[in-house]
C-alpha positions in Angstrom: -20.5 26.3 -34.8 -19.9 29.8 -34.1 -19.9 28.7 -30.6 -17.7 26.4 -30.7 -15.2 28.7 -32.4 -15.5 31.5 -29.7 -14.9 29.0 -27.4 -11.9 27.5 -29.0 -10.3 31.3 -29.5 -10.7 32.1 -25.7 -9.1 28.7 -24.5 -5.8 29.5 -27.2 -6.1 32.8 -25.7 -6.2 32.1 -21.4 -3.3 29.2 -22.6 -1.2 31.7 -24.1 -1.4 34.5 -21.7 -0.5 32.4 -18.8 3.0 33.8 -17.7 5.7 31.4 -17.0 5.7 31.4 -13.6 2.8 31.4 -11.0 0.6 29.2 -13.2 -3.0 29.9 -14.2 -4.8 27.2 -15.9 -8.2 26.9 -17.4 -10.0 24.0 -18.6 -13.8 24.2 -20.1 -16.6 22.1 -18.4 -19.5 21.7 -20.1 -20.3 25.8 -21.0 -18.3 27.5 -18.6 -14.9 28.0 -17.7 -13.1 27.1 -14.5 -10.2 28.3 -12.8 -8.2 26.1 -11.3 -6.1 29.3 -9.7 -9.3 29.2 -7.6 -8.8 26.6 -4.0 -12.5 25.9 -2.6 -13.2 23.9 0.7 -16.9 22.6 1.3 -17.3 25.6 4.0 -18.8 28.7 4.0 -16.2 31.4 3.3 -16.1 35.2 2.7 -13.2 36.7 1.5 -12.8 39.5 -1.0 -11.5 39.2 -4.7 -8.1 39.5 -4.9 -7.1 42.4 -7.8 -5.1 41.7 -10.4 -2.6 45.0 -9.3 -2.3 43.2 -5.8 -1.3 40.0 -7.8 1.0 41.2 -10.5 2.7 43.2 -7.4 3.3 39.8 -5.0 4.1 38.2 -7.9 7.0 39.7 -8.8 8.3 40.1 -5.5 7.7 36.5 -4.7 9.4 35.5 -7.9 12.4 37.3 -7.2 12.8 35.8 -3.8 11.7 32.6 -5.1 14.4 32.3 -7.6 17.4 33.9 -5.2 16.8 32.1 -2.3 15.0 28.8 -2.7 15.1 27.6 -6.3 18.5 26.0 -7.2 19.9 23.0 -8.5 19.9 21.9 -4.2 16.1 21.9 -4.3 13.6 19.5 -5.3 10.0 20.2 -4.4 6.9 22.4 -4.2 6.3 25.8 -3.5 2.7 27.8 -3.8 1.3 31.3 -2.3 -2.1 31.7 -2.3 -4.5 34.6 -0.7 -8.0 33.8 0.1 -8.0 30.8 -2.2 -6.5 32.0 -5.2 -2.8 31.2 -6.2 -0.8 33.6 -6.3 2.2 32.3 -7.3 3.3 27.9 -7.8 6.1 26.2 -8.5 7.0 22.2 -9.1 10.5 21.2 -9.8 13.0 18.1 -9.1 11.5 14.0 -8.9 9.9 12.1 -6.7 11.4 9.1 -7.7 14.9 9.6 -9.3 15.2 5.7 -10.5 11.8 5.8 -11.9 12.2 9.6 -13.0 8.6 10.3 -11.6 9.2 14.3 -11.5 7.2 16.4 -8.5 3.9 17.9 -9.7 1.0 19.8 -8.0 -0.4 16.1 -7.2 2.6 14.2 -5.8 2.0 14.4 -1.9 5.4 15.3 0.0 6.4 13.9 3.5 5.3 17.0 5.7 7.9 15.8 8.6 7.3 18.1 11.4 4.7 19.9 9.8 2.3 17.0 10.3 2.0 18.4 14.0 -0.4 21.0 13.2 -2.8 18.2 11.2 -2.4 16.3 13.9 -3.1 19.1 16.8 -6.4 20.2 14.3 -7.9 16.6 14.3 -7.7 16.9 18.4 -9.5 20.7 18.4 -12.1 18.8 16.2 -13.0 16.2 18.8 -12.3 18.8 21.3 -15.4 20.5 19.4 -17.1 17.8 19.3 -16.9 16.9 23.0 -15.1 14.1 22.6 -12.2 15.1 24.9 -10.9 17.9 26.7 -7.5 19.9 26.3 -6.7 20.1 29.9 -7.7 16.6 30.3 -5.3 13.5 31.8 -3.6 11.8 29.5 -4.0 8.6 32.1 -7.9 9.1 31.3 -7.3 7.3 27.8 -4.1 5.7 28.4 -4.1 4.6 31.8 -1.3 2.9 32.2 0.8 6.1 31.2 3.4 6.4 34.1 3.2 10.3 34.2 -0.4 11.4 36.1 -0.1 15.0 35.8 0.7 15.0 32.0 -2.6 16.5 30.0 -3.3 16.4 26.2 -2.6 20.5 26.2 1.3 19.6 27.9 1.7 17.3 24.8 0.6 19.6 22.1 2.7 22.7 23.8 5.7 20.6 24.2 5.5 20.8 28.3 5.1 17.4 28.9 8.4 17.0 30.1 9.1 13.8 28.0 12.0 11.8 26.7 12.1 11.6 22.9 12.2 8.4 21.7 14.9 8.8 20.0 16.8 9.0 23.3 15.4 5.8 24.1 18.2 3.8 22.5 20.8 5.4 24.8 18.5 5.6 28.0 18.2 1.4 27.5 21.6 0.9 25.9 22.3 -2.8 25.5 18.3 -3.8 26.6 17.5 -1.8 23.2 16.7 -3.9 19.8 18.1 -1.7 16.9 16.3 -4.5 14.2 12.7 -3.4 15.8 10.8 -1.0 13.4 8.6 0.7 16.3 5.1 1.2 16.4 3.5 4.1 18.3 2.4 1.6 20.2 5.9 0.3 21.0 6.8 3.7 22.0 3.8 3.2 24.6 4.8 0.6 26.2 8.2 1.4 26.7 7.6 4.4 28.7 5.1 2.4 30.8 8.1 -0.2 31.2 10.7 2.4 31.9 9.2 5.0 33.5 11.7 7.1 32.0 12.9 10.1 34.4 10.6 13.4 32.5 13.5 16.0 31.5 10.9 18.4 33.2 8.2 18.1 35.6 4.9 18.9 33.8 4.5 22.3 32.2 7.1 23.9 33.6 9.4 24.6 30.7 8.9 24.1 26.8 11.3 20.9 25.2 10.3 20.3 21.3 9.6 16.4 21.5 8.4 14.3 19.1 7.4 11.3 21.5 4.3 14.3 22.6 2.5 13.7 19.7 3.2 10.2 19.0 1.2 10.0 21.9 -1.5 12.3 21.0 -1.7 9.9 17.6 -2.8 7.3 20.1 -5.4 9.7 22.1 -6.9 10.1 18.6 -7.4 6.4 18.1 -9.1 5.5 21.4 -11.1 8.8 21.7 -12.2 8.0 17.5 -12.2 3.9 17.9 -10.4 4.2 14.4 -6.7 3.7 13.8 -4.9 6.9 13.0 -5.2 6.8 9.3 -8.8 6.2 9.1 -9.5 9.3 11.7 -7.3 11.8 10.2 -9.0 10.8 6.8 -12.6 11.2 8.6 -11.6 14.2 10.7 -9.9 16.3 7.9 -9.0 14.7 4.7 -12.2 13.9 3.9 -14.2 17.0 4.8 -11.4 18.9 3.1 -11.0 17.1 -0.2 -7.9 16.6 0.2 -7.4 13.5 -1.9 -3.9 13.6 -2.7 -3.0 13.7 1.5 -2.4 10.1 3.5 -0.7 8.9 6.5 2.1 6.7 5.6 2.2 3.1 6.1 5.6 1.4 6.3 4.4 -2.0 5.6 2.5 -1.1 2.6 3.8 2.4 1.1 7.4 2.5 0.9 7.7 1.4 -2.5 5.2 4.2 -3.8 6.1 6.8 -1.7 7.8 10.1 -2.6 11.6 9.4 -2.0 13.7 11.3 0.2 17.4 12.5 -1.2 21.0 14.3 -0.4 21.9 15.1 -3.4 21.3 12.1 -5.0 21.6 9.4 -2.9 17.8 8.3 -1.1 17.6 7.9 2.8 17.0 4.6 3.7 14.2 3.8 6.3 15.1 3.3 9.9 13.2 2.3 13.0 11.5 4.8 13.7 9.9 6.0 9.9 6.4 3.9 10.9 5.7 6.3 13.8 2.9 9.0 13.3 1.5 11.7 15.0 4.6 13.7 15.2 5.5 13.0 11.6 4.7 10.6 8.5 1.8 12.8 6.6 2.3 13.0 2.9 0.7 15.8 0.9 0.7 18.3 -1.1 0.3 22.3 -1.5 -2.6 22.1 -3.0 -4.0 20.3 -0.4 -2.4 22.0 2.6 -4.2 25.1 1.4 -7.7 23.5 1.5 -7.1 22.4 4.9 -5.6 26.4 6.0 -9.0 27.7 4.3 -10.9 25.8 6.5 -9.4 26.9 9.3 -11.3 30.4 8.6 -14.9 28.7 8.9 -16.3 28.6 11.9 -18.1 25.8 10.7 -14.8 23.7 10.3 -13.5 24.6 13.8 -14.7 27.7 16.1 -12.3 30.6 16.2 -12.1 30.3 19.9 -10.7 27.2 20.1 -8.4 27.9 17.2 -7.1 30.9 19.2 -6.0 27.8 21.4 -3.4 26.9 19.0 -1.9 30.3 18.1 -1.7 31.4 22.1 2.1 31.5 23.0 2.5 29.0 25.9 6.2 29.5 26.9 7.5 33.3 26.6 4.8 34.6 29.0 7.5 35.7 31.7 10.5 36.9 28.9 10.8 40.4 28.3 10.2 41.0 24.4 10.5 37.6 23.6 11.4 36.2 20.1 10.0 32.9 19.8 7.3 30.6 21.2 4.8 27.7 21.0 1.4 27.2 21.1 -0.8 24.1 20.6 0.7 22.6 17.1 2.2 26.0 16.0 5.0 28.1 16.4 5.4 31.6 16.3 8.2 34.5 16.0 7.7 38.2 17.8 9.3 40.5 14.8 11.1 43.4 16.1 10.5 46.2 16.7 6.6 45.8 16.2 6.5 42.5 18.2 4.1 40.8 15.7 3.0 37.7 15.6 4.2 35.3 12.6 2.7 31.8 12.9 4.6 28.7 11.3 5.8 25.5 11.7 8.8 23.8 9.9 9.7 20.2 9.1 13.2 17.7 9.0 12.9 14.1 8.7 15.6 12.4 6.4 16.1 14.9 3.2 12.5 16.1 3.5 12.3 19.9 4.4 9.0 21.5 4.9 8.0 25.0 5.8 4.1 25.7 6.6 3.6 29.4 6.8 -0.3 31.1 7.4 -0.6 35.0 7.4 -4.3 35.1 9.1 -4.2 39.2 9.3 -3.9 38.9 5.3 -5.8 35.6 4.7 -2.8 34.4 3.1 -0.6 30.8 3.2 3.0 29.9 2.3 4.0 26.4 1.9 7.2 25.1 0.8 8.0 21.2 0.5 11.3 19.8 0.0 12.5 16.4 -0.7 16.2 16.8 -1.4 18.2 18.0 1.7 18.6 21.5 1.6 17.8 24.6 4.3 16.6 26.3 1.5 12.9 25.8 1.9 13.0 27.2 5.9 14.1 30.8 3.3 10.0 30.7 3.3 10.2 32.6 6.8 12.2 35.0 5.6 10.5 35.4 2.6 6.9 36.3 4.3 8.1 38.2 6.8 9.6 40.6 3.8 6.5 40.6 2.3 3.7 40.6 4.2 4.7 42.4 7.8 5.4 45.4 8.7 8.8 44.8 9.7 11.4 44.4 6.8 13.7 41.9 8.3 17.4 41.3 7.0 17.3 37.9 4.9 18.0 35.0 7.0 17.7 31.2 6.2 17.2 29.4 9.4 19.5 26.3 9.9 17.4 22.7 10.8 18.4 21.8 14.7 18.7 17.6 14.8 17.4 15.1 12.4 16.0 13.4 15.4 14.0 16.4 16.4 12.7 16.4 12.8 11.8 19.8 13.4 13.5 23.3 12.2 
């Protein structure tokens, strides 16, 4: 009895010494008592404990940011900061279903938009890894009847490939194009082998953000993994990862149950090109997204070698202090004056606005997830490269380009 009563007094106590913000929860399993503040992946990992100073002083800071430049009555969505697996600071707001009034919560998976390209460029490292394929090798060696011989899966995942995007197909085919016809990524396929459309660029001669890249890689995945893409991003990193609240959307079966998209608060309808994957069309959540950036730190996950692939700069190799680049599924931006290195990549498809930020020198990951149509989640840059470089940057939020591009 006695026990049970020491127990009972320390669970009122960790539930009402949880501050408001950046929530800490604890829940009692069996005779001991689990944070959930704590994010584990099935991989060996060694990171240091994270003090309480170093978290009551990020906290604030990220709070007041939080609250200035990203939380607002234009925002609906998720928002977590977590250093070597524990959170740091989390927020849920807004619905995923206005009609229904199903609100957002550390569960509901988001559509990533652009930010599926890294998940998508990770599952190719991994067969890479496994010898299943080969970065510089011909795209023609999977897909043979691809019209361009010189494009390789590395051109694809840097954006030098030189391709049309597909949403420049319409007006590239005019009145030949079928504006009823929900594509496939197989659709998009074939009609570069029919077309031969003219590449914007030869191969890997300049960088062009295109979507129709990894569209393609989607379908590398599938004849390298003999599994459609669903199935092999769940074997290749869902899975592994536990991330169980993370799927690849299916338009024929999901679009009733999936997280809506708004502005304000009227929902984007579907179009012909929302059953397309690769280059977009992951749903997840924080939660989850942090799982799969711990893994990245395991060796046993992926080999630091071959991630130093994806964070290598591909494009600003000849510009004098350059600001910007690409590597293989990630961008990057050279602060000034230091000309350090902050990895990221951001998302537009619809109202969905994502921001995926990793700082690897402090074992540290931003994600922000927005479902409402707003610029405010892109803040996140800002945001981490107040807090955690060296280089106190003036406050900027960073406009989305194109819908089409469904990038920043």
């Amino acid at each position: 009895m006695r026990f049970i009563l020491i127990n009972f007094f320390l669970l009122l106590f960790f539930i009402f010494s949880n501050p408001k913000t950046g929530y800490s929860y604890f829940y009692f399993n069996s005779k001991k008592i689990e944070d959930s503040t704590i994010i584990t992946v099935p991989f060996n990992l060694k990171f240091n404990t994270v003090s309480e100073e170093y978290i009551i002083e990020k906290r604030a800071k990220i709070d007041s940011f939080y609250n200035k430049f990203i939380n607002s009555p234009f925002y609906s969505g998720s928002f977590i900061v977590v250093k070597n697996g524990k959170v740091i600071y989390e927020d849920y707001k807004g619905f995923a279903n206005v009609k229904t009034g199903k609100k957002i919560d550390a569960s509901t998976p988001i559509h990533l938009a652009s930010v599926s390209k890294v998940l998508t460029c990770t599952a190719i490292l991994r067969l890479v890894q496994q010898d299943n394929l080969m970065l510089d090798q011909k795209v023609t060696d999977w897909l043979p009847k691809f019209p361009y011989k010189n494009t390789t899966i590395r051109t694809l995942l840097n954006h030098r490939s030189g391709l049309q995007h597909y949403a420049n197909f319409p007006g590239l085919m005019k009145k030949r194009w079928d504006r009823k016809k929900i594509l496939t990524n197989q659709d998009v396929y074939n009609l570069l082998v029919q077309n031969k459309f003219k590449l914007l660029t030869p191969n890997d001669t300049r960088f062009d953000y295109c979507n129709t890249n990894y569209v393609i890689l989607a379908l590398i995945i599938e004849k390298a993994t003999g599994l459609n893409y669903r199935k092999a991003m769940q074997e290749l990193l869902f899975k592994p990862l536990g991330m169980n609240n993370t799927y690849v959307f299916d338009y024929d079966t999901d679009r009733e149950t999936a997280s809506k998209s708004y502005k304000g608060n009227t929902i984007f309808h579907w179009d012909q090109f929302d059953n397309l994957y690769g280059d977009k069309n992951i749903y997840s959540t924080p939660r989850d997204l942090v799982k799969f950036d711990l893994a990245t730190y395991s060796p046993d996950f992926i080999k630091p070698e071959l991630l130093q692939e994806s964070y290598f700069g591909y494009s600003a190799g000849n510009v004098k202090n350059p600001l910007k680049d690409y590597g293989l599924g990630m961008r990057m931006r050279f602060l000034p004056p230091s000309g350090e290195k902050m990895l990221y990549h951001n998302g537009w498809w619809h109202g969905n606005n994502t921001s995926f930020v990793p700082v690897k020198k402090d074992t540290v990951i931003v994600i922000c997830l927005g479902n409402k149509y707003s610029n405010r989640p892109y803040a996140t840059l800002s945001m981490v490269s107040n807090l955690f470089y060296k280089k106190k940057t003036a406050i900027e939020t960073p406009l989305p380009c194109t819908e089409t591009e469904g990038a920043e």
